[in-house]
C-alpha positions, 0 to 999 in steps of 0.5 A, spaced: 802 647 404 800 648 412 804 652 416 806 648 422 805 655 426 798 656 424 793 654 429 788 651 427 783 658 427 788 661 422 787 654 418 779 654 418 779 661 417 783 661 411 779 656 408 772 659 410 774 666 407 776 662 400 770 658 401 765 664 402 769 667 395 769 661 391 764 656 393 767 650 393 770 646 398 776 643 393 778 651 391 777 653 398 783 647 400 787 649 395 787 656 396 788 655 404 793 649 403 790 645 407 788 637 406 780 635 405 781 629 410 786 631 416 783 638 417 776 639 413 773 632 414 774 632 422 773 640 422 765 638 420 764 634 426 764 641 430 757 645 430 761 652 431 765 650 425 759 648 421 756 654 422 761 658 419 762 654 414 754 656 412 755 662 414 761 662 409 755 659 404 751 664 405 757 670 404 758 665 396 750 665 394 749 672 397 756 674 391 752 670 386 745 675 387 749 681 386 753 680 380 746 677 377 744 684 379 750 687 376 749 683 370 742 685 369 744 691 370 749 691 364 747 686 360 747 687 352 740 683 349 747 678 345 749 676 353 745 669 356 744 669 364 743 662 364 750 660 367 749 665 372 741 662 373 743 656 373 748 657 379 743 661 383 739 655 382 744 651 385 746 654 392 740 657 393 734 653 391 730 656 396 730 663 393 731 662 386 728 655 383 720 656 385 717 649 386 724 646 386 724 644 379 725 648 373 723 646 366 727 649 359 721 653 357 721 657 364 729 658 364 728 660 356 721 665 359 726 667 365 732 669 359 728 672 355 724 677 360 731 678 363 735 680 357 727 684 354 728 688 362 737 689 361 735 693 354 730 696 357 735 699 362 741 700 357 736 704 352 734 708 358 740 709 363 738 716 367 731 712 367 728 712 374 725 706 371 732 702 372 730 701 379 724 698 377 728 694 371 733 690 378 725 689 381 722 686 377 728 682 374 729 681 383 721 678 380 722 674 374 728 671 378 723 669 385 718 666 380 714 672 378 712 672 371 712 680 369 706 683 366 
């Protein structure tokens, strides 16, 4: 619940943090503890608030790109990254859905060039080539086929 001693910077600050963390606005009221239309809905029709809230955004999307980075990196050839993919798609489709539109044989190519690079990189840890694995998976994830 919302403490009547926090000012309203302190309840939008608690909400952008959990919404940086957690990506949703439903997740982020509930761990501010604050309701969506007393406070969120009329806080939208502040520009500096908007702003932060994108900034926020950016924060959520840019978490998402370094665990799919982390994932990559540790991923054994049974694991599948299309949740992860598909989240990526979601908050950010300017970077990681080319064309805005991706069919299921793209997503299976990317998947499974994405496990093909993760093997390569378990196989060879100490490789200097792991540096070039999370390259060309940074690739394969902006819509550039592998060679």
């Amino acid at each position: 619940m919302v403490d009547r001693n926090e000012t309203k910077a302190d309840r939008q600050k608690a909400f952008l943090q959990a919404y940086a963390l957690r990506g949703t606005v439903k997740a982020a009221m509930d761990i501010a503890g604050i309701n969506r239309r007393a406070t969120v809905g009329t806080w939208r029709g502040d520009p500096e608030f908007l702003e932060e809230m994108d900034n926020a955004a950016r924060d959520f999307r840019e978490s998402l790109e370094e665990l799919a980075f982390e994932r990559v990196k540790e991923q054994k050839p049974s694991h599948s990254p299309l949740l992860l993919i598909t989240l990526l798609n979601a908050h950010w489709p300017d970077k990681y859905r080319p064309g805005n539109a991706i069919d299921d044989d793209k997503a299976r190519d990317m998947a499974k060039q994405l496990r093909r690079l993760a093997g390569q990189a378990k196989k060879n840890p100490a490789d200097a080539e792991t540096a070039d694995v999370v390259k060309a998976a940074q690739n394969i994830a902006d819509g550039h086929r592998p060679e």
